[in-house]
SERO-4910 file (N, C-alpha, C, O; in steps of 0.05 Angstrom, whole numbers):
BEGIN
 pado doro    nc1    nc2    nc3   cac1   cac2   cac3    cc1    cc2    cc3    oc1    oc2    oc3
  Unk    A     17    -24      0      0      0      0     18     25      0     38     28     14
  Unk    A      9     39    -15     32     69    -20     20     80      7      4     70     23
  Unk    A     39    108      8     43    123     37     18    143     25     13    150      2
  Unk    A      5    149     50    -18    165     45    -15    206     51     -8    219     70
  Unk    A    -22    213     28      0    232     19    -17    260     50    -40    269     52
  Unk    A      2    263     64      0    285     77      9    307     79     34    307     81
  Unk    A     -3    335     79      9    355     81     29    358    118     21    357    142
  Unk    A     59    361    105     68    372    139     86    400    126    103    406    110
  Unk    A     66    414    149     85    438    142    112    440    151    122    420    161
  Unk    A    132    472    150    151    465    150    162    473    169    186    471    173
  Unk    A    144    486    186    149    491    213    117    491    225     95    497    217
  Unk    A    132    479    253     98    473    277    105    505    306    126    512    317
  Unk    A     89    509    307    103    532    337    101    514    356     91    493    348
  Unk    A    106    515    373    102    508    406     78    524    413     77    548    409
  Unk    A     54    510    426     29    514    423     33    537    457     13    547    467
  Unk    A     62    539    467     49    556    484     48    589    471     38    605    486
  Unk    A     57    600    444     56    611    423     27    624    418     23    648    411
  Unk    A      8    605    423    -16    609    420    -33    617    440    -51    633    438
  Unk    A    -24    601    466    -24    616    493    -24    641    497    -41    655    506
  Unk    A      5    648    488      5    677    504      0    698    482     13    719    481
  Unk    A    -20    691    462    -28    703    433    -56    715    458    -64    738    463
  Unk    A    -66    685    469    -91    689    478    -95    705    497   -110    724    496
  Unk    A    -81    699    514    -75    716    543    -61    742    536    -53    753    556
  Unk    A    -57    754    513    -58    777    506    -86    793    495    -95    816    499
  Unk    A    -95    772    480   -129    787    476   -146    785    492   -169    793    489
  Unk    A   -135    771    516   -158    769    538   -146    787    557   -159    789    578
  Unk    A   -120    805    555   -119    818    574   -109    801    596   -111    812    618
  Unk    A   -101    783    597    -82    775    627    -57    760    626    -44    745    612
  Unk    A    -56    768    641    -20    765    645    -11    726    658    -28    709    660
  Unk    A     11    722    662     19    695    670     11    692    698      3    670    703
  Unk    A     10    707    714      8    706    746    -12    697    748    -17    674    755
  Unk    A    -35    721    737    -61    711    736    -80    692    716   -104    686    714
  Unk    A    -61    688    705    -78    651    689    -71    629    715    -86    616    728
  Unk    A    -41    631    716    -34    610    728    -49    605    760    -47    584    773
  Unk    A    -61    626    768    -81    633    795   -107    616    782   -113    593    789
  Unk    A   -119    629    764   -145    620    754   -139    586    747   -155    569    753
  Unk    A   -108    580    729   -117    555    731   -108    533    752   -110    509    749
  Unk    A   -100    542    769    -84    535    794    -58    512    796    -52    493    811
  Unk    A    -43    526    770    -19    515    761      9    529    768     11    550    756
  Unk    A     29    523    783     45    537    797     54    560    772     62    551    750
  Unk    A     54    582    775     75    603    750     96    600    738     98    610    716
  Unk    A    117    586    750    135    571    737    132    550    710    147    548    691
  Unk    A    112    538    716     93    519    706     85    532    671     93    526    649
  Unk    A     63    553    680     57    565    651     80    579    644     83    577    620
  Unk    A    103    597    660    118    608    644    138    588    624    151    591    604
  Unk    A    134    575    636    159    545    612    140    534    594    150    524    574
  Unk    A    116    534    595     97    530    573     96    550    542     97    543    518
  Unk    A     94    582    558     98    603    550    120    603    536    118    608    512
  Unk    A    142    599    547    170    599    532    181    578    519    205    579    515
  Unk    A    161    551    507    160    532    493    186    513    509    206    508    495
  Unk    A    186    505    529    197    495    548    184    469    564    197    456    580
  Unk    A    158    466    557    142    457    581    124    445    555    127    456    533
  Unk    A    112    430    556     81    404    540     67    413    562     72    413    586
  Unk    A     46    422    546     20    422    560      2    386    565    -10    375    546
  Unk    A      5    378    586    -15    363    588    -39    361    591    -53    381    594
  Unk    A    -50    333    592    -83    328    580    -94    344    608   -115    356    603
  Unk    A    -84    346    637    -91    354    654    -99    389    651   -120    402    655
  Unk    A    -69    398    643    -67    417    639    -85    437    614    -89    461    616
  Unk    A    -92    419    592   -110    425    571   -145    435    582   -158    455    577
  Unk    A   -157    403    605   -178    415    613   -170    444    631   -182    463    620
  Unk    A   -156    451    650   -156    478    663   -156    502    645   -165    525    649
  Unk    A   -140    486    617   -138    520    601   -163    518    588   -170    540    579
  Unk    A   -179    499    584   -197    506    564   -224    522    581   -241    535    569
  Unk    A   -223    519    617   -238    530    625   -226    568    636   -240    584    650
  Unk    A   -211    571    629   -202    602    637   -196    614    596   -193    637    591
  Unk    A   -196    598    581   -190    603    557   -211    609    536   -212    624    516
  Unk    A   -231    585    554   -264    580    527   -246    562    497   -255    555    475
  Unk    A   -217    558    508   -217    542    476   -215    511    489   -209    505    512
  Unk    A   -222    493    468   -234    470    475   -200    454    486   -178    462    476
  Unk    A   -204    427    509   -184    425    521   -172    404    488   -148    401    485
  Unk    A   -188    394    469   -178    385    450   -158    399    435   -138    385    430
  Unk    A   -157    416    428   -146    437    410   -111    447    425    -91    458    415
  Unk    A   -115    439    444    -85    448    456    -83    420    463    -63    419    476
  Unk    A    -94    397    462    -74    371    466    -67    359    434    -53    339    430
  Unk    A    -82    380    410    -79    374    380    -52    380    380    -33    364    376
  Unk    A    -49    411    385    -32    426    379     -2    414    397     18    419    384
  Unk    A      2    404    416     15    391    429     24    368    414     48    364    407
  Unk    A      5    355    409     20    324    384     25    333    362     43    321    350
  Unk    A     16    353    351     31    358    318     57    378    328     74    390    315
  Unk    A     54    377    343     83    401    358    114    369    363    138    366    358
  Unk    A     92    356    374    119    340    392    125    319    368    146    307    373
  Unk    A    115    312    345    114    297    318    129    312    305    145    300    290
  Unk    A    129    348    306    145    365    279    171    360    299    191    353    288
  Unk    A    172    362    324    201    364    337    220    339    326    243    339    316
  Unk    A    199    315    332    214    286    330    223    276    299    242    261    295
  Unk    A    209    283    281    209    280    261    238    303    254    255    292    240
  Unk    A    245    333    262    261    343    251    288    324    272    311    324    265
  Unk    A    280    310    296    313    302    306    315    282    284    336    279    271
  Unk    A    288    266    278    298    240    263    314    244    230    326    226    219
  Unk    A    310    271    217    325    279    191    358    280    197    374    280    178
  Unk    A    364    280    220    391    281    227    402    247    230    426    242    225
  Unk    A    388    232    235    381    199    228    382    196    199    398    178    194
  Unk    A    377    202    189    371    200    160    384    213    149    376    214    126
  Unk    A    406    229    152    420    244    138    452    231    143    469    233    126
  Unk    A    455    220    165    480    208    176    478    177    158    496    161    154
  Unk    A    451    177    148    441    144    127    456    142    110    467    121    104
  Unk    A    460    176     94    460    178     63    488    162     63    482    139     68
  Unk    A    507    163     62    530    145     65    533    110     61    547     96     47
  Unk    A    509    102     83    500     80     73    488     75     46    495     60     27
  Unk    A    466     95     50    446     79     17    463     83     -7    455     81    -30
  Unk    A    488     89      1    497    101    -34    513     73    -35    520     65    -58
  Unk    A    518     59    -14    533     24    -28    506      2    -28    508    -21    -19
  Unk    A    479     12    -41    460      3    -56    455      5    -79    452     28    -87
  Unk    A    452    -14    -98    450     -6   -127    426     12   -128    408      0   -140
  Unk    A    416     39   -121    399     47   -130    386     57   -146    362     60   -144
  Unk    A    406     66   -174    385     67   -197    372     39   -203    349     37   -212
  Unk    A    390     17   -197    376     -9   -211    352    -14   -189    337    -30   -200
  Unk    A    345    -10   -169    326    -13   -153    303      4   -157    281     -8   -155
  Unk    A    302     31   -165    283     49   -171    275     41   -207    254     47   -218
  Unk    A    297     27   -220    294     25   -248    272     -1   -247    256     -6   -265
  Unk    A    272    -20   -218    263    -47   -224    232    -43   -212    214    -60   -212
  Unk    A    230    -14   -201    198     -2   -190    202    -16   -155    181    -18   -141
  Unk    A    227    -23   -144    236    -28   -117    233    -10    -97    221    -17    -76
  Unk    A    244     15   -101    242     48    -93    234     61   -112    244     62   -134
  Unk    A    209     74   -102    197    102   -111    225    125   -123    246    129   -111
  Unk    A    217    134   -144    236    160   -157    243    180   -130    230    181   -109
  Unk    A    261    193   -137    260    217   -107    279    237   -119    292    231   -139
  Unk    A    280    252   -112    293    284   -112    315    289   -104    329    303   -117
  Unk    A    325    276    -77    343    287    -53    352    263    -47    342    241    -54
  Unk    A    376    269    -31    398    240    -20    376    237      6    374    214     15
  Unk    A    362    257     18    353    249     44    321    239     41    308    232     61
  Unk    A    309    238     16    287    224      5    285    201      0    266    186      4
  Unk    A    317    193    -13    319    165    -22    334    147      3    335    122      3
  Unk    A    342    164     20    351    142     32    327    139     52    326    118     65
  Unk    A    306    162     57    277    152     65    269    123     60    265    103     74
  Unk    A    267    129     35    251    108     18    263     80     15    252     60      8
  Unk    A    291     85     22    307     59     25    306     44     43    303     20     41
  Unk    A    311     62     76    294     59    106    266     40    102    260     18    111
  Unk    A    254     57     87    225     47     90    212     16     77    193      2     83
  Unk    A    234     16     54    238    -11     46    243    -31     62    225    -48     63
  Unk    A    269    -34     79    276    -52     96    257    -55    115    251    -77    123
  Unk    A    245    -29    126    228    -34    157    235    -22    169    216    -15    184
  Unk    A    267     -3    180    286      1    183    284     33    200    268     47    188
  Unk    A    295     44    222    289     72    222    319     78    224    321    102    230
  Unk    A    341     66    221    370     77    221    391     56    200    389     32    206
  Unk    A    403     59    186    431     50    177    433     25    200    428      2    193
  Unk    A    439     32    226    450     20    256    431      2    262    436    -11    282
  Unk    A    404     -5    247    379    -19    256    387    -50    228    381    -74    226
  Unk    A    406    -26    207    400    -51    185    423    -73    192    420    -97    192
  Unk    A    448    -58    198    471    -72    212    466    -95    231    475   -118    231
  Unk    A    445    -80    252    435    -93    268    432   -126    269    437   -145    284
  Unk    A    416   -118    233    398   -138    232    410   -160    213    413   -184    215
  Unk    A    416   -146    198    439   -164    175    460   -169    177    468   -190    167
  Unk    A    477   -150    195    515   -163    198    518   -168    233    536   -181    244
  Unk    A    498   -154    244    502   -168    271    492   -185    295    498   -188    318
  Unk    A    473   -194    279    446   -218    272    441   -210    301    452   -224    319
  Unk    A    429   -192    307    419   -188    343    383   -195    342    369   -197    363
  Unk    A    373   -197    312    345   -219    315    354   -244    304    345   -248    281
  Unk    A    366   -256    311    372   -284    300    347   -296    301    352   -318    290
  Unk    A    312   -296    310    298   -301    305    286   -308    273    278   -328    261
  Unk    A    291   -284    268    280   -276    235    310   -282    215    307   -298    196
  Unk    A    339   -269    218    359   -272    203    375   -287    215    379   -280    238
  Unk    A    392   -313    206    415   -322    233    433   -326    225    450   -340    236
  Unk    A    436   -310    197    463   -313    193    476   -284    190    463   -264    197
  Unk    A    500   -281    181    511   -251    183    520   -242    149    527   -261    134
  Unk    A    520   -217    137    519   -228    112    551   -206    104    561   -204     81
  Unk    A    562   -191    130    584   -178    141    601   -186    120    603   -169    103
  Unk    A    616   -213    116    634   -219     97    629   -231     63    646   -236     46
  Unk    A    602   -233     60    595   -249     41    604   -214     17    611   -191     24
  Unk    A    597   -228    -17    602   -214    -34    580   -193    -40    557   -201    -41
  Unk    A    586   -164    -44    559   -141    -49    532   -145    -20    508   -149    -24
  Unk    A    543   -143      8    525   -155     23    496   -137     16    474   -148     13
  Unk    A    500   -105     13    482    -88      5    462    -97    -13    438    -93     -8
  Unk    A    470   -109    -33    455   -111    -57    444   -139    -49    421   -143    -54
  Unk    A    457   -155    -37    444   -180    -33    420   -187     -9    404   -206     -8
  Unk    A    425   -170      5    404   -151     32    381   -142     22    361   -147     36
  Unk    A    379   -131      0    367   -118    -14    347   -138    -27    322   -136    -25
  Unk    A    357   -156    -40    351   -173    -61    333   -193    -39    313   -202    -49
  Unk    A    336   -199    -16    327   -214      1    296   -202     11    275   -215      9
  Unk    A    298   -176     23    280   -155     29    265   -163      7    247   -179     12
  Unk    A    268   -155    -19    253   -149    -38    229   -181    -36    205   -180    -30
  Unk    A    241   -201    -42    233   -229    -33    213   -225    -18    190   -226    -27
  Unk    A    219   -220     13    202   -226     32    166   -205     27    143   -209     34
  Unk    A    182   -182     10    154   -161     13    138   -174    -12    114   -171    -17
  Unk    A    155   -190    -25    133   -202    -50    122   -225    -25     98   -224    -21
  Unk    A    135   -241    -11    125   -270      5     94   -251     25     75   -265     30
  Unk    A     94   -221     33     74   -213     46     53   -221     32     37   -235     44
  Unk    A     48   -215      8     31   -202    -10     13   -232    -20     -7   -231    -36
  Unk    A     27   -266     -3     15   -286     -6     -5   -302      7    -18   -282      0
  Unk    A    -20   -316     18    -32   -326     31    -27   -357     32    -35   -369     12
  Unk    A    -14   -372     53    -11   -389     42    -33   -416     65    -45   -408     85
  Unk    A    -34   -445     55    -47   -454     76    -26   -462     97     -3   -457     91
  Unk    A    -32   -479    128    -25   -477    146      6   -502    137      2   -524    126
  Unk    A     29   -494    144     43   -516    136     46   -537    138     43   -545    162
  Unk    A     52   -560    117     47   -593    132     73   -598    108     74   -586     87
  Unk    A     90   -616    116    108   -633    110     99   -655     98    108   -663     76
  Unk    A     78   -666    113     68   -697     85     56   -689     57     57   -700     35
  Unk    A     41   -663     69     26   -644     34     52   -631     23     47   -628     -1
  Unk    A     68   -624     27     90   -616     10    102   -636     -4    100   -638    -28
  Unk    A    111   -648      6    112   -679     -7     88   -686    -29     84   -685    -54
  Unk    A     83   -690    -19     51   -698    -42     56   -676    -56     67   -688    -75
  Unk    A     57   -658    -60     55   -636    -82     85   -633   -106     86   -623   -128
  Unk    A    104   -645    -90    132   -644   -103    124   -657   -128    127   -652   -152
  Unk    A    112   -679   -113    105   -709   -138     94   -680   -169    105   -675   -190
  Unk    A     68   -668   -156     57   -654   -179     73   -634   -187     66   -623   -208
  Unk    A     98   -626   -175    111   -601   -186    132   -616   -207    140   -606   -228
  Unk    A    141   -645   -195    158   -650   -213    145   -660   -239    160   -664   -258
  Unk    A    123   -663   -244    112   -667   -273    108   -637   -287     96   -642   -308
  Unk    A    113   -613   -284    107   -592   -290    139   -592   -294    143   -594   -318
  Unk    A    161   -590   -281    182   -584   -282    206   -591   -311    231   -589   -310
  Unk    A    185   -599   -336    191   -611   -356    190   -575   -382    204   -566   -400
  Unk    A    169   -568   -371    161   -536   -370    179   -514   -380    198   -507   -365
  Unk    A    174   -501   -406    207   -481   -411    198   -451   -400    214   -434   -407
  Unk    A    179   -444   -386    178   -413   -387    169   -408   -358    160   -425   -342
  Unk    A    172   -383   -355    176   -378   -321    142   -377   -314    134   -371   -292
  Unk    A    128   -384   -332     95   -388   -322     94   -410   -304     81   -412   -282
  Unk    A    108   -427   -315    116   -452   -291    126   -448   -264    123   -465   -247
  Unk    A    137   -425   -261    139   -422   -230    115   -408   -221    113   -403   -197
  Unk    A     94   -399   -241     77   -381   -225     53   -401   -216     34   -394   -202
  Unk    A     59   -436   -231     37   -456   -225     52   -472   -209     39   -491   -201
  Unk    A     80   -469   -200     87   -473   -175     83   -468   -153     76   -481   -133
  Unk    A     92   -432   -160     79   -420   -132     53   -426   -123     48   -422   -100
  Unk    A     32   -437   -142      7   -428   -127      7   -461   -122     -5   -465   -101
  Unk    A     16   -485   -132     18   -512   -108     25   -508    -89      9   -513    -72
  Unk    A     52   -496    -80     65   -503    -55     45   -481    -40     44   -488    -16
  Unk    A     25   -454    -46     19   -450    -25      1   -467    -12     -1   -466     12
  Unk    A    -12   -483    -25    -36   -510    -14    -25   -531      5    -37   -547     19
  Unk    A     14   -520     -1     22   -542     24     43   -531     44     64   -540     54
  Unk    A     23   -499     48     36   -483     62     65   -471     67     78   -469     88
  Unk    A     73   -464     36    103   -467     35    102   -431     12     86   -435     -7
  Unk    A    109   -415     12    107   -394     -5    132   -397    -19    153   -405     -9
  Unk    A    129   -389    -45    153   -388    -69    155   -364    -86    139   -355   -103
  Unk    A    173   -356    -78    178   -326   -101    200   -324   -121    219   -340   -121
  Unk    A    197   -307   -137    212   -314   -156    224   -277   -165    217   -260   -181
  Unk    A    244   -278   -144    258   -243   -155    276   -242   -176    293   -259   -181
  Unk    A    273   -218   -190    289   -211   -210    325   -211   -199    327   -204   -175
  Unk    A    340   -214   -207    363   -211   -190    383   -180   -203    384   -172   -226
  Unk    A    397   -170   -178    407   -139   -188    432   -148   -191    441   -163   -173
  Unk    A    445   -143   -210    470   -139   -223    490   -145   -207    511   -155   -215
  Unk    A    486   -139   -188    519   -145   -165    511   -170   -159    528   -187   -158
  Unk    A    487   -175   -153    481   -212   -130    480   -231   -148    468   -228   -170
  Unk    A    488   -246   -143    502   -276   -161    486   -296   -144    486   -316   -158
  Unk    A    468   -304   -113    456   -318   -113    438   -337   -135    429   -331   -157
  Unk    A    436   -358   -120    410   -374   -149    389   -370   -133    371   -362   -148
  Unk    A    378   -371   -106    360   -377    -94    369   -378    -62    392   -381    -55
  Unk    A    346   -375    -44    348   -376     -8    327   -383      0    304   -377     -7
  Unk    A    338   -400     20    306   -406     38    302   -404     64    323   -409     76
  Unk    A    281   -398     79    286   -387    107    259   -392    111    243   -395     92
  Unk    A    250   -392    142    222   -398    150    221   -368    152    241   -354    150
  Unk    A    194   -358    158    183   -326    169    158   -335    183    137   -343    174
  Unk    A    166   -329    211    137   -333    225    124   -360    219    101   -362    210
  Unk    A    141   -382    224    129   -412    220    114   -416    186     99   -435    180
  Unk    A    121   -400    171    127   -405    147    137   -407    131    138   -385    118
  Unk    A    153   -431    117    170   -436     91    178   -412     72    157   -400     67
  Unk    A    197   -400     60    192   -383     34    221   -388     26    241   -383     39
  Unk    A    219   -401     -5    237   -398    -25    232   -382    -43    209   -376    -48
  Unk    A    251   -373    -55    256   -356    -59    271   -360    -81    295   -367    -78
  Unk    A    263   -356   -104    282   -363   -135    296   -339   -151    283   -319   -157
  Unk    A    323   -342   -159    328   -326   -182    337   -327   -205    360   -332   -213
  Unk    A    314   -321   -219    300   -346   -245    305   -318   -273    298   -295   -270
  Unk    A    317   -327   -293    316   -308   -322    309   -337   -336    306   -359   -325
  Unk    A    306   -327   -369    296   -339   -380    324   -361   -389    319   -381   -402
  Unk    A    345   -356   -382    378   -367   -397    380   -391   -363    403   -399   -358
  Unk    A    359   -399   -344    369   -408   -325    347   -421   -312    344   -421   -288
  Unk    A    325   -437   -337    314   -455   -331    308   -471   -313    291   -472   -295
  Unk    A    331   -487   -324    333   -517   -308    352   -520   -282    350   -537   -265
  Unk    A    366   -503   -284    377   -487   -262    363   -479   -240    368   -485   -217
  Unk    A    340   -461   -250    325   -452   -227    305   -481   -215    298   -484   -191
  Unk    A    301   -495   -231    286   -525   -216    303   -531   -201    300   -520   -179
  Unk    A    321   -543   -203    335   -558   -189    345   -530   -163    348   -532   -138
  Unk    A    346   -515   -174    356   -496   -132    318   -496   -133    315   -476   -120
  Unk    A    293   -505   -138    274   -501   -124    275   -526   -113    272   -522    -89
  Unk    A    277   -553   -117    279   -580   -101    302   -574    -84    303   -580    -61
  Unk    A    315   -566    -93    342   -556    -69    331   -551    -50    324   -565    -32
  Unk    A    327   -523    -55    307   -514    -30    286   -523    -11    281   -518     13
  Unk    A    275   -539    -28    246   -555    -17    263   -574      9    256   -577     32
  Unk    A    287   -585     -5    303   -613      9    306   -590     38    296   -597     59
  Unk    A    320   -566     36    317   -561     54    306   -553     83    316   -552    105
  Unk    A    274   -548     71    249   -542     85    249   -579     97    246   -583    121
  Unk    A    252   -597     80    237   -622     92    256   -638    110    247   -654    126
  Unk    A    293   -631    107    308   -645    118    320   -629    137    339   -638    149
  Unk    A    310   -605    141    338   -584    155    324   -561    176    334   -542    188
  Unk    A    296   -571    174    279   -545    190    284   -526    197    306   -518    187
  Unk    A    270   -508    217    270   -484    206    288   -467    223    287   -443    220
  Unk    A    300   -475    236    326   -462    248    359   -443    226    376   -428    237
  Unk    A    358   -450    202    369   -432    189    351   -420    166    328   -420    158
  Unk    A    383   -406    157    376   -391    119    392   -408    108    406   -422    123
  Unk    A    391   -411     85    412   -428     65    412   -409     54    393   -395     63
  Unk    A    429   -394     32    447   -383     11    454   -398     -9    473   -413     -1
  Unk    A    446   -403    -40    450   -415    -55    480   -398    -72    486   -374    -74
  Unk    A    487   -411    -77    513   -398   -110    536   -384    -91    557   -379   -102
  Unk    A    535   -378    -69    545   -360    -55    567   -370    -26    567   -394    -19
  Unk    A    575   -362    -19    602   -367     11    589   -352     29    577   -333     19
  Unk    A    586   -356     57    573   -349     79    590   -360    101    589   -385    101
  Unk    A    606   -350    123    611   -369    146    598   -379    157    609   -391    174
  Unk    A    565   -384    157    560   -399    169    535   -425    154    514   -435    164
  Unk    A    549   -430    128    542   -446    106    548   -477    118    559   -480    140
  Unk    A    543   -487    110    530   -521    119    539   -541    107    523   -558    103
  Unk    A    564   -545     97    574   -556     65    548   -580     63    529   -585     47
  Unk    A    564   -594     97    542   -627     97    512   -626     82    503   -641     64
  Unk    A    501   -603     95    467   -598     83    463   -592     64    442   -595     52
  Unk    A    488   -578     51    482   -571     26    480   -602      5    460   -611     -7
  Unk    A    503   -612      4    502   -641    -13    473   -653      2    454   -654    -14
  Unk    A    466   -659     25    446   -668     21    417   -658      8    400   -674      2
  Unk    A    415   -630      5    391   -615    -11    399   -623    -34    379   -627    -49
  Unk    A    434   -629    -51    439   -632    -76    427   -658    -83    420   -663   -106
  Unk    A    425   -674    -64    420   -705    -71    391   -702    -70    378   -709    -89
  Unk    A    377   -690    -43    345   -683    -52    331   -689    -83    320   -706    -96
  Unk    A    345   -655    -84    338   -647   -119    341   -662   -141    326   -662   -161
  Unk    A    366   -677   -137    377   -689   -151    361   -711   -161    355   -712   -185
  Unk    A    351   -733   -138    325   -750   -136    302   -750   -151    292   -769   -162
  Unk    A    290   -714   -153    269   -715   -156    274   -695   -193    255   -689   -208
  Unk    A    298   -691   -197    301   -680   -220    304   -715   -246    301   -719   -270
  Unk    A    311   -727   -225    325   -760   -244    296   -769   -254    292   -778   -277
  Unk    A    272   -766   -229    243   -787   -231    235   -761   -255    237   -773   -277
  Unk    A    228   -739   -260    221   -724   -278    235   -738   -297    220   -756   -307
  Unk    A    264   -737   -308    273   -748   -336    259   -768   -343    249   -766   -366
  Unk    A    256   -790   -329    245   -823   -331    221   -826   -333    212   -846   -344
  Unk    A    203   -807   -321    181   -801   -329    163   -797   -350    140   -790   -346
***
């Protein structure tokens, strides 16, 4: 869903601004509000001098010595303390730009990945906003210093273009949102391999789109991303939230290639559960040689009963 387009202006006042706008046309001074609303003077003068948030407490007392409603000064208070937070967080986002520039980003905005933008501090918005992300230090976090090893568990720190391959992964998972799949079962994936490997005879990438929609029946999601110029992966697989998702990177010059890393993958889901990622085509320190030959022999299995078939 696109971002829903709001006007923010480009400056908010500090709503005690408006205060002492009022308490000028009403004729009274700080002593005597802060009497009428029986708030120490100290109190309204740091309000007054944009020092002080008016609270929800503080909103009903002014709205009764004011006549303005106690809503309107706890409005003016949140679009005040949102323009404040929002201008510390551009200094977040400006310390970014450094990062997003070791992203391929014309090829990402070229592939409709990121929205077009104007400014280094737009795009690396929009790059933020991609991942999930509210800092550079959140993506590190998450990719090279695996501190959710829940969701990521491996580190991608030493591997080749980690940016672009981060990237390429992200992109994956926001297509895996956009699926529904049923509840996962291991004996129906199975059962379904049988029907994917009779399809797998298939020359055009329509065949993964009558893939994808088997394995979601056996609760397993399959995507199929374009790949960006620096990442040399074939394919990855990883659970999300107790669900399966492979993940293919399929052109038209890489066929039969792409079958065989999708039984790869599958071998993975059925022999290796869901405690890692695998990384196909690629070096990772914390790669599996053992599991890997065994997903090769998987595939391998179910690519031989297709030929004989």
């Amino acid at each position: 869903m696109g971002k829903i387009n709001q006007f923010k202006p480009d400056v908010i006042h500090h709503p005690g601004i408006s205060l002492e706008e009022k308490l000028q046309e009403i004729g009274m001074g700080p002593k005597e509000f802060s009497v009428r609303t029986g708030k120490p003077e100290k109190t309204i003068t740091a309000v007054l001098k944009g020092k002080s948030s008016i609270t929800a407490e503080m909103a009903i007392l002014f709205e009764q010595v004011t006549q303005i409603p106690a809503h309107f000064w706890m409005n003016y208070q949140r679009g005040y303390d949102e323009f404040i937070a929002r201008e510390k967080h551009k200094s977040v986002v400006l310390s970014s730009a450094a990062w997003a520039n070791r992203f391929p980003l014309k090829e990402m905005i070229a592939k409709k990945w990121l929205p077009a933008a104007n400014s280094k501090e737009e795009i690396t918005n929009n790059l933020l906003s991609f991942f999930g992300f509210a800092s550079y230090k959140a993506w590190e976090d998450y990719y090279f210093n695996q501190l959710l090893k829940i969701s990521f568990r491996i580190s991608l720190s030493h591997v080749h273009e980690p940016y672009a391959l981060s990237a390429w992964l992200r992109k994956g998972e926001l297509q895996a949102a956009n699926l529904r799949a049923q509840r996962y079962s291991a004996r129906a994936f199975r059962e379904k391999l049988a029907e994917i490997q009779m399809l797998s005879k298939g020359e055009t990438v329509s065949v993964f789109s009558k893939i994808g929609r088997i394995c979601l029946e056996a609760g397993v999601k399959t995507v199929v991303t374009p790949l960006l110029s620096d990442v040399h992966v074939s394919g990855a697989v990883r659970w999300i939230n107790d669900v399966p998702l492979i993940q293919l990177a399929f052109s038209e010059n890489n066929h039969h290639s792409a079958i065989f890393t999708f039984f790869h993958e599958a071998g993975h889901i059925l022999l290796h559960g869901k405690k890692e990622i695998f990384l196909e085509s690629i070096d990772y320190s914390a790669k599996d040689i053992q599991k890997e030959k065994e997903a090769d022999n998987f595939a391998a299995g179910w690519i031989k009963l297709a030929r004989n078939s």
